[in-house]
Z-matrix of the N, CA and C atoms (Angstrom, degrees):
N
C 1 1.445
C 2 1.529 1 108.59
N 3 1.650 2 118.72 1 123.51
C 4 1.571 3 106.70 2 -163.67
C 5 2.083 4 89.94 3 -104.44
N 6 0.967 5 101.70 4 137.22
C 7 1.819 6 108.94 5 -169.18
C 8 1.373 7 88.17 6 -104.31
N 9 1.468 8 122.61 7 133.89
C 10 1.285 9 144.49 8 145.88
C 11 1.613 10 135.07 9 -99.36
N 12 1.072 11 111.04 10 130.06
C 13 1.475 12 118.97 11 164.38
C 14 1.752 13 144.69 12 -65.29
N 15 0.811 14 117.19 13 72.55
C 16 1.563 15 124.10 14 -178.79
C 17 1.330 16 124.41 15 -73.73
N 18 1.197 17 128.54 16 117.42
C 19 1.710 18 131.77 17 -172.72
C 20 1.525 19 94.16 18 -120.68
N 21 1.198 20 113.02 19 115.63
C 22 1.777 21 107.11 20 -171.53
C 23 2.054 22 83.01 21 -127.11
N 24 1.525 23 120.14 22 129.65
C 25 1.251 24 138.53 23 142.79
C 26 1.540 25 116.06 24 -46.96
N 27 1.676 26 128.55 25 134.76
C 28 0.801 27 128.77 26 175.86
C 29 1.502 28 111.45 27 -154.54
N 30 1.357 29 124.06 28 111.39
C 31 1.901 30 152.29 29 166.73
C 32 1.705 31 87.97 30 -12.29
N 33 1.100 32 136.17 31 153.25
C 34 0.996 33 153.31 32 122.40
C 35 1.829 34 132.76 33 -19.88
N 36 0.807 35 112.18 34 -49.76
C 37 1.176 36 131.10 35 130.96
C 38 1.249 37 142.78 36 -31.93
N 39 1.460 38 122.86 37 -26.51
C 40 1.290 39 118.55 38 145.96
C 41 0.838 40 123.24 39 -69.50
N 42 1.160 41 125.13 40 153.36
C 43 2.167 42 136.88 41 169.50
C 44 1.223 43 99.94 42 -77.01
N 45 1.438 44 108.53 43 101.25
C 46 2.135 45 112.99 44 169.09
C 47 1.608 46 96.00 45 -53.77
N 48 1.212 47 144.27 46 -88.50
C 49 1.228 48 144.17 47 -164.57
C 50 1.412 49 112.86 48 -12.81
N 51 1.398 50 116.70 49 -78.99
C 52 1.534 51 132.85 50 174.81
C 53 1.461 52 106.55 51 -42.95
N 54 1.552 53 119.71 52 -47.11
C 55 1.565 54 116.44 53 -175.37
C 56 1.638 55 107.60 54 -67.50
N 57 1.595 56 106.28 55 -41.51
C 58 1.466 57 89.84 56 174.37
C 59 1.294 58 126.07 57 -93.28
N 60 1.207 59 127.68 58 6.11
C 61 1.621 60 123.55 59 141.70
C 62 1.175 61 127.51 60 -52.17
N 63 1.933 62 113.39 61 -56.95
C 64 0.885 63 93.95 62 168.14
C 65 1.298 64 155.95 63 -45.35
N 66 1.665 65 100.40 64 -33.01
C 67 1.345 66 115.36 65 -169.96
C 68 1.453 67 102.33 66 -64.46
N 69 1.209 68 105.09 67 -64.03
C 70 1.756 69 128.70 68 -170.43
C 71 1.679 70 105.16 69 -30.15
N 72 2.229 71 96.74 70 -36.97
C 73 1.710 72 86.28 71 172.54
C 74 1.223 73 147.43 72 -82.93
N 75 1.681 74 86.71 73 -12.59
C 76 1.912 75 121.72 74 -168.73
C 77 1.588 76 98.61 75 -71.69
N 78 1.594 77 104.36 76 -37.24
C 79 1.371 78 97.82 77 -158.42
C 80 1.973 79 92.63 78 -133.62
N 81 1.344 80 126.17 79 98.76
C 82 1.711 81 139.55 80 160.36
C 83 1.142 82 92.19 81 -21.54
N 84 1.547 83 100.86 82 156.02
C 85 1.465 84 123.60 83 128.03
C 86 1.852 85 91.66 84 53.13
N 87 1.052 86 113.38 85 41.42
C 88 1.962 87 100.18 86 175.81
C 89 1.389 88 86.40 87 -138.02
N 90 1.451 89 114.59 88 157.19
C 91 1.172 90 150.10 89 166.61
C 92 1.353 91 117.70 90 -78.70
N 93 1.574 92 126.73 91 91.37
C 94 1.854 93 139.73 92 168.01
C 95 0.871 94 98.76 93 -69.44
N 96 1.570 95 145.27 94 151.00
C 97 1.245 96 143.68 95 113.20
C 98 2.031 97 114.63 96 -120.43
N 99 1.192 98 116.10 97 153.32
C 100 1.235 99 109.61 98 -149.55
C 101 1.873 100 79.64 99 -141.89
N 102 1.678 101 101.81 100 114.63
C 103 1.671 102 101.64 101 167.74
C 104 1.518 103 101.20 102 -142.36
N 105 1.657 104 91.45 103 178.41
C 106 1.893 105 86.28 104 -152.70
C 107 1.739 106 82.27 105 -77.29
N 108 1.384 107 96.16 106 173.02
C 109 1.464 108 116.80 107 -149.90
C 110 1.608 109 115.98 108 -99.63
N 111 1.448 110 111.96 109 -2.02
C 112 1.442 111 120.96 110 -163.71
C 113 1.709 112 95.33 111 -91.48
N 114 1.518 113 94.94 112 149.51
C 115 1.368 114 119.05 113 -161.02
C 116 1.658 115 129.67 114 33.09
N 117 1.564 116 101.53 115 33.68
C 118 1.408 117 101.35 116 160.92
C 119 1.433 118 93.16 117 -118.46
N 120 1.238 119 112.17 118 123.63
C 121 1.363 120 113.88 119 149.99
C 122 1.382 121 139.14 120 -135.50
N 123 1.537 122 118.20 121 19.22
C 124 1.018 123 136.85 122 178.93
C 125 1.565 124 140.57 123 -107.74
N 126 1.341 125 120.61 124 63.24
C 127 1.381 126 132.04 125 -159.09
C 128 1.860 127 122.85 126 -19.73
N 129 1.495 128 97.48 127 -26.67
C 130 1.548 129 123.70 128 169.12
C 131 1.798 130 108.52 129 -52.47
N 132 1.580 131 88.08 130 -69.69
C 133 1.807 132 109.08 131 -176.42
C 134 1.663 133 109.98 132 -33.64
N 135 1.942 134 104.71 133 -55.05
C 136 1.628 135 110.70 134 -162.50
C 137 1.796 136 88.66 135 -84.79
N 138 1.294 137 141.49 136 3.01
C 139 1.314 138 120.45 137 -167.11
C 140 1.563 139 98.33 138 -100.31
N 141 1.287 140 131.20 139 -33.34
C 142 1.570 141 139.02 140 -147.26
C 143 1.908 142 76.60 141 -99.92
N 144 1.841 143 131.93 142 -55.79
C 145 1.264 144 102.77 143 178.11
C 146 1.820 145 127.12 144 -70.10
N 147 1.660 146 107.34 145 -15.74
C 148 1.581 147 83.52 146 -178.95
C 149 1.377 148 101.40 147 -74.74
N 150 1.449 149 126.43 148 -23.99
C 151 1.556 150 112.90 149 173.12
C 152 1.502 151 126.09 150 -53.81
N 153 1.236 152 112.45 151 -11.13
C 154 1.435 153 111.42 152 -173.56
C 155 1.862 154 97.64 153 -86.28
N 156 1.444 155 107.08 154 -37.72
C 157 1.455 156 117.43 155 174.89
C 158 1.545 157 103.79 156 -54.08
N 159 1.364 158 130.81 157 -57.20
C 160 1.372 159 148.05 158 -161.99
C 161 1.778 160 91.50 159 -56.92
N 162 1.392 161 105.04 160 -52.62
C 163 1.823 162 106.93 161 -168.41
C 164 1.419 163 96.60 162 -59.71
N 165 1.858 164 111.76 163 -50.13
C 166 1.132 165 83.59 164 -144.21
C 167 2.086 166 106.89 165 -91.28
N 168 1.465 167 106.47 166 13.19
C 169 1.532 168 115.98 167 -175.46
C 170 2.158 169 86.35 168 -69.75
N 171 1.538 170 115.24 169 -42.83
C 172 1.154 171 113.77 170 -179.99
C 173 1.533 172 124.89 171 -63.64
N 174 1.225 173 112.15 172 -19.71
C 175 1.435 174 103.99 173 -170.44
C 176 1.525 175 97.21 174 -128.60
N 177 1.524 176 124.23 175 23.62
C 178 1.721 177 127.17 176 148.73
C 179 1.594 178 101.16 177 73.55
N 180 1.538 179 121.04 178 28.84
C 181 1.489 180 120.45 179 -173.12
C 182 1.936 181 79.44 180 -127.09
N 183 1.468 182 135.66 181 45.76
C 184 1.273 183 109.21 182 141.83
C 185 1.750 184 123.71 183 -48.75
N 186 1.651 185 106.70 184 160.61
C 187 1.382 186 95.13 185 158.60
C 188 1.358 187 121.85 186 -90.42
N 189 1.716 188 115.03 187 0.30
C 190 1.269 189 113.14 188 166.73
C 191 1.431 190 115.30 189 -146.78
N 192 1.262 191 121.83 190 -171.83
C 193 1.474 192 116.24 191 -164.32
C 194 1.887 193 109.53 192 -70.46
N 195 1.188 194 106.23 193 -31.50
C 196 1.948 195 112.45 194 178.88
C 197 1.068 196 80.54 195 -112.50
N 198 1.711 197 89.05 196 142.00
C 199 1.763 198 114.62 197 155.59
C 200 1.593 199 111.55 198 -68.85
N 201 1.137 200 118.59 199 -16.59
C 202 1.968 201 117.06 200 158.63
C 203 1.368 202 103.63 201 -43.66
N 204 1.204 203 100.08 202 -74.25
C 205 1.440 204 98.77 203 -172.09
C 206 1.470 205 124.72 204 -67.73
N 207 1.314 206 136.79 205 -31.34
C 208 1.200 207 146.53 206 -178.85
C 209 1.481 208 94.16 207 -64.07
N 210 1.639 209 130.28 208 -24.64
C 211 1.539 210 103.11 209 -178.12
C 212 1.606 211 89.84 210 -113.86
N 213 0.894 212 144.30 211 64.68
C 214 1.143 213 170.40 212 147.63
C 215 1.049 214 110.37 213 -80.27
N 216 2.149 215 94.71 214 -79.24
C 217 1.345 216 105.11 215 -165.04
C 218 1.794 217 126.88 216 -76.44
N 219 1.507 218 102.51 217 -3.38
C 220 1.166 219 129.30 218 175.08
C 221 1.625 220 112.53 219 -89.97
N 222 1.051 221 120.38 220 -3.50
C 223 1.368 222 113.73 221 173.70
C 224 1.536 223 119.98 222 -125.78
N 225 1.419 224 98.89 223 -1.24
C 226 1.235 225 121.51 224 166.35
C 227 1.578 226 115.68 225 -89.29
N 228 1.259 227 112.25 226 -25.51
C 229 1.609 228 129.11 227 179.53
C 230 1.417 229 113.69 228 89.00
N 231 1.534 230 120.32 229 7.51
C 232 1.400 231 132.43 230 -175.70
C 233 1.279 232 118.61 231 -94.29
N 234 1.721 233 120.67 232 163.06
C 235 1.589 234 129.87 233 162.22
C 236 1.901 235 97.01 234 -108.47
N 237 1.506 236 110.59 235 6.62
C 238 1.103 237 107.88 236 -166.72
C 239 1.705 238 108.78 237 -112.58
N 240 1.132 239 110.83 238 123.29
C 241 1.993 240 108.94 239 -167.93
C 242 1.088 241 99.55 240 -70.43
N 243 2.077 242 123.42 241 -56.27
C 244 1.093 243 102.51 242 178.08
C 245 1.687 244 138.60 243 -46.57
N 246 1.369 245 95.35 244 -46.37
C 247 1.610 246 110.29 245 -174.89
C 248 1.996 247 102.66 246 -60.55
N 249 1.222 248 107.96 247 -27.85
C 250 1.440 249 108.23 248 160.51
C 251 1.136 250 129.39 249 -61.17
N 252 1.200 251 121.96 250 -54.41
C 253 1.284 252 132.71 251 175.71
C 254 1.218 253 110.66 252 -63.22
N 255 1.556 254 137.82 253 -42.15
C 256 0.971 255 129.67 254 -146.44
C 257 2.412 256 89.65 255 -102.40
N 258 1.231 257 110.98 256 4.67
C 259 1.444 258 119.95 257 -163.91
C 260 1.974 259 82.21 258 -110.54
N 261 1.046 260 120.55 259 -48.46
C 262 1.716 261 121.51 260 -171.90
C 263 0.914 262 94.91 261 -160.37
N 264 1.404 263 132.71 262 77.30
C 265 1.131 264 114.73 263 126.46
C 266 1.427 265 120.59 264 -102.69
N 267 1.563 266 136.81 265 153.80
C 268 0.886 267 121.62 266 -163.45
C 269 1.662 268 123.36 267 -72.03
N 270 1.526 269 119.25 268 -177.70
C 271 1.514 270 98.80 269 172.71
C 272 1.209 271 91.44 270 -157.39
N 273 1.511 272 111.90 271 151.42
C 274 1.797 273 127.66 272 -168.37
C 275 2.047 274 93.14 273 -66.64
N 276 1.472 275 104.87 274 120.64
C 277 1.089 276 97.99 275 147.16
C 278 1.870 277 90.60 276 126.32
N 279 1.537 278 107.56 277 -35.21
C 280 1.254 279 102.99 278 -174.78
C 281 1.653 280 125.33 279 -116.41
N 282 1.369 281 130.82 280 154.51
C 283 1.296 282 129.00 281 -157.18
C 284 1.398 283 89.80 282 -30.43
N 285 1.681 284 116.54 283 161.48
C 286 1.528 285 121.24 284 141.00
C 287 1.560 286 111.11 285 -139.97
N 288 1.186 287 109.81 286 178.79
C 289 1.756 288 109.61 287 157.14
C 290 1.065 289 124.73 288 -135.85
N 291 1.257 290 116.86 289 126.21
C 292 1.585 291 122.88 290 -171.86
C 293 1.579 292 100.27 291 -98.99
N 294 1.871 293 100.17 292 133.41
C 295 1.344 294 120.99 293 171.27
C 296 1.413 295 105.21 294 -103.91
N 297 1.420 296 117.62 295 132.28
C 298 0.934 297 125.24 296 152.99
C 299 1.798 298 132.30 297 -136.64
N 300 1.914 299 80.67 298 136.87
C 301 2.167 300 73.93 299 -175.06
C 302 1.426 301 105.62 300 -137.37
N 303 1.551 302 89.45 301 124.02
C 304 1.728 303 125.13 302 -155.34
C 305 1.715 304 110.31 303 -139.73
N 306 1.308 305 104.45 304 162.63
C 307 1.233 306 101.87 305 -178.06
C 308 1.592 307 111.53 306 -52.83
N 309 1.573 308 114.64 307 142.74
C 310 1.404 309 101.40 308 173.60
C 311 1.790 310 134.01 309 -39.34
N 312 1.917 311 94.61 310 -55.34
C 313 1.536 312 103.70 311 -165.70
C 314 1.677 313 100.70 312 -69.03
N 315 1.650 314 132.51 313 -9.39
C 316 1.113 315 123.84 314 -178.67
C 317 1.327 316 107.50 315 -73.70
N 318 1.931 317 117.62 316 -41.31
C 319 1.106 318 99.28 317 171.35
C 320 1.418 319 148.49 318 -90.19
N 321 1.330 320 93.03 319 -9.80
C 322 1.857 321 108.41 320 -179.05
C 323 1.398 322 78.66 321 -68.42
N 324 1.049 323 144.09 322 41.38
C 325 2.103 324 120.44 323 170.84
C 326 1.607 325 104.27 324 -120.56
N 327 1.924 326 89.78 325 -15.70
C 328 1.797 327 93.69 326 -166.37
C 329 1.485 328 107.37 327 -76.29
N 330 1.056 329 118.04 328 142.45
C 331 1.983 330 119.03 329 157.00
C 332 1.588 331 112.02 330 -114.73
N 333 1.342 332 83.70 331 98.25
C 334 1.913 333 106.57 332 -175.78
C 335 1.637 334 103.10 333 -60.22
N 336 1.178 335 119.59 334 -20.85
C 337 1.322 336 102.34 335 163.39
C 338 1.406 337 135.13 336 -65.58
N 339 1.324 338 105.83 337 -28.85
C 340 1.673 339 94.85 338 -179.39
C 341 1.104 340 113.95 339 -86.80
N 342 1.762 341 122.11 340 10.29
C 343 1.336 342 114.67 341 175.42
C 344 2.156 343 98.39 342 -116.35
N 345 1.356 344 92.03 343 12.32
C 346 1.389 345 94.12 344 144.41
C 347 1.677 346 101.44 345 100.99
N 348 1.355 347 112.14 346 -7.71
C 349 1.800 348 113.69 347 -167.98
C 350 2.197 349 103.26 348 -130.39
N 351 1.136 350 86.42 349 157.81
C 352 1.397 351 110.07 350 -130.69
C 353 2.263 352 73.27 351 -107.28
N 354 1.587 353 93.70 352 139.75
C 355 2.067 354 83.36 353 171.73
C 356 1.293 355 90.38 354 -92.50
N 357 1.781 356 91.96 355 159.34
C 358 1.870 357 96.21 356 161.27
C 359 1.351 358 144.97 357 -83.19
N 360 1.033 359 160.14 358 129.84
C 361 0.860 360 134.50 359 -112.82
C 362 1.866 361 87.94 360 -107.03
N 363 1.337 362 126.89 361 147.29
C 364 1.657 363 131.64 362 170.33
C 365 1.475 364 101.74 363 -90.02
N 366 1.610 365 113.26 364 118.67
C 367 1.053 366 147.22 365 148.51
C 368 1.146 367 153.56 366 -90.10
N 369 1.600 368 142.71 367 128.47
C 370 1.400 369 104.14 368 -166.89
C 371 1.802 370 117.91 369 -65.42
N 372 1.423 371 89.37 370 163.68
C 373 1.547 372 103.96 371 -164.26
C 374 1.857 373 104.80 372 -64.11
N 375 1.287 374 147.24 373 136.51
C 376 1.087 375 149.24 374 136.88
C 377 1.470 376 118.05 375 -51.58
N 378 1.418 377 129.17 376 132.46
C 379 1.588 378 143.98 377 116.94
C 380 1.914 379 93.08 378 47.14
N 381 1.562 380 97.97 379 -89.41
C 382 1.157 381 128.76 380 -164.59
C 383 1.406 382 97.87 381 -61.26
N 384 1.638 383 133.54 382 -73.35
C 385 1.193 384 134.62 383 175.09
C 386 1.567 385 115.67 384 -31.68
N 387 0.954 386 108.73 385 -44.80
C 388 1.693 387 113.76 386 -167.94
C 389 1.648 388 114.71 387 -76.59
N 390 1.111 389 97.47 388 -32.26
C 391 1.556 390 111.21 389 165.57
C 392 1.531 391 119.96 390 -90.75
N 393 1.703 392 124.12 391 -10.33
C 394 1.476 393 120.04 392 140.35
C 395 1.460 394 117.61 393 -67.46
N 396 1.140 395 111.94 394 -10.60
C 397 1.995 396 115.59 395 177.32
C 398 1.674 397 111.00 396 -80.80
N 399 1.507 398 100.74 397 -54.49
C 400 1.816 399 116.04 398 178.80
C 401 1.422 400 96.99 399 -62.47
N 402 1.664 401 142.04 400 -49.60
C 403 0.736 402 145.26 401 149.54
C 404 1.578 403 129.39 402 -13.17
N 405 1.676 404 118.70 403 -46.72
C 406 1.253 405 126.87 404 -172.74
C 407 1.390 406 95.25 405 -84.62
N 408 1.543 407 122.32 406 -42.65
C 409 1.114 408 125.87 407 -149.30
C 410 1.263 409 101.31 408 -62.46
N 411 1.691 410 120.51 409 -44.90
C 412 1.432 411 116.89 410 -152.00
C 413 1.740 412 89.58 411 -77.99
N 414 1.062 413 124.37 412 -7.72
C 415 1.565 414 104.94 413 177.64
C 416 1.453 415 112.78 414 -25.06
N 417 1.773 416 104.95 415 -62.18
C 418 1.398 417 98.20 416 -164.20
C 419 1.375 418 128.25 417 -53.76
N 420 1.517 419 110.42 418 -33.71
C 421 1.459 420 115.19 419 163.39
C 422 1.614 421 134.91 420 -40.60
N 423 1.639 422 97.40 421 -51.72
C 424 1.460 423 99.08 422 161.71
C 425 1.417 424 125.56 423 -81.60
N 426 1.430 425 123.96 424 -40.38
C 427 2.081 426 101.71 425 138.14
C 428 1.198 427 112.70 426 2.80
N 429 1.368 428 116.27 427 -99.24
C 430 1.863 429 140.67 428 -159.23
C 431 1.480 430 103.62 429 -30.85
């Protein structure tokens, strides 16, 4: 089963709830998470950290009990949920971006437009980006 990563932009104006139901129904068994949307903008950035979530949902070293939250706390740069949540988590009313990682062919089927949000586009990684990745990674270290 080859799992893909989707970071789709979404207006304020959409209803997060409804968008991530929907998704959650379009596509089984996959992992949504939905955080506010400012200064991610690089579909590259959220794909290389939910993979670190993906490794580590496989080898039982999340930093928290759901891989929702473990890439949360990894894209937030925290071991801390609150300080996550309160850094991206999303909020009714304002842009967000929903990640999702699902079987590939479930998602190449979706058209994020008619549910109103736009994918991001994958870029190469920046300086800064690449060191929010080394950054996520060492979470687990400070875990231990």
């Amino acid at each position: 089963m080859e799992l893909r990563v989707v970071s789709v932009a979404f207006k304020g104006e959409a209803d997060l709830e409804q968008v991530k139901r929907t998704a959650a129904a379009k596509v089984p068994n996959s992992m949504v998470q939905a955080v506010r949307a400012g200064g991610i903008t690089n579909g590259a950035l959220v794909e290389m950290i939910a993979a670190q979530t993906i490794r580590a949902d496989g080898t039982t070293n999340l930093l928290a009990r759901k891989p929702e939250v473990d890439l949360l706390l990894r894209l937030a740069g925290t071991t801390q949920i609150s300080r996550a949540i309160e850094q991206l988590g999303a909020r009714k009313g304002e842009p967000f971006l929903l990640v999702i990682v699902g079987r590939a062919k479930k998602l190449d089927s979706l058209s994020w437009g008619e549910l109103g949000g736009v994918e991001l586009e994958k870029r190469d990684l920046t300086a800064a980006e690449l060191e929010r990745i080394e950054a996520a990674a060492l979470l687990n270290v400070a875990k231990a």
